[in-house]
C-alpha positions as CSV (number, residue, x, y, z in Angstrom):
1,X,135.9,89.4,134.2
2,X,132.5,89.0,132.9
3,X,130.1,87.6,135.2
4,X,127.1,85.1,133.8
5,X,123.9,85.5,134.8
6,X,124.5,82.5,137.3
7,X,126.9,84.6,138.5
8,X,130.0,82.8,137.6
9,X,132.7,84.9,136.6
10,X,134.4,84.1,133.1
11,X,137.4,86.0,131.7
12,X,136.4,88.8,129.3
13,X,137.0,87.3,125.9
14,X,139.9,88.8,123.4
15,X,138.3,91.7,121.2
16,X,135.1,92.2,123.5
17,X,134.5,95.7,124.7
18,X,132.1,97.6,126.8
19,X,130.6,100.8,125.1
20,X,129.1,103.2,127.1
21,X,126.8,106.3,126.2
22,X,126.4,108.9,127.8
23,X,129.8,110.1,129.1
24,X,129.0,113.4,130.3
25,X,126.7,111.9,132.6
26,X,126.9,110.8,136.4
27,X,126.3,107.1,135.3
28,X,128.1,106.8,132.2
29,X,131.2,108.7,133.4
30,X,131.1,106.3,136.5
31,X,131.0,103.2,134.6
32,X,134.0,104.6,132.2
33,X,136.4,105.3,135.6
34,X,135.3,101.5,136.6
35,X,135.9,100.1,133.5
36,X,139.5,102.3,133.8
37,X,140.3,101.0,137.4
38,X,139.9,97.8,136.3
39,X,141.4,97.5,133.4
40,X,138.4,96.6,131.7
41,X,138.4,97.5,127.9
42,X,135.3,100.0,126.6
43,X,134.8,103.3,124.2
44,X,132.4,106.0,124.7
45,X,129.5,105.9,122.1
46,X,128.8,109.0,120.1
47,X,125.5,109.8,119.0
């Protein structure tokens, strides 16, 4: 789900994907395993 800014949620659209930096961090690996338990589709940047 993607959630507007007038909080209505919308189903994530086909393709879309969350990247996250910073995977060796507290807030980065926490969003990964909640993007995980959800089912939420996303990839770790590199930099």
């Amino acid at each position: 789900m993607v959630f507007e800014a007038n909080g209505n949620a919308q189903p994530l659209a086909l393709g879309l994907r969350l990247l996250i930096y910073g995977r060796t961090g507290c807030i980065g690996g926490l969003l990964g395993k909640i993007c995980q338990a959800q089912g939420i589709p996303f990839a770790y940047g590199y930099g």
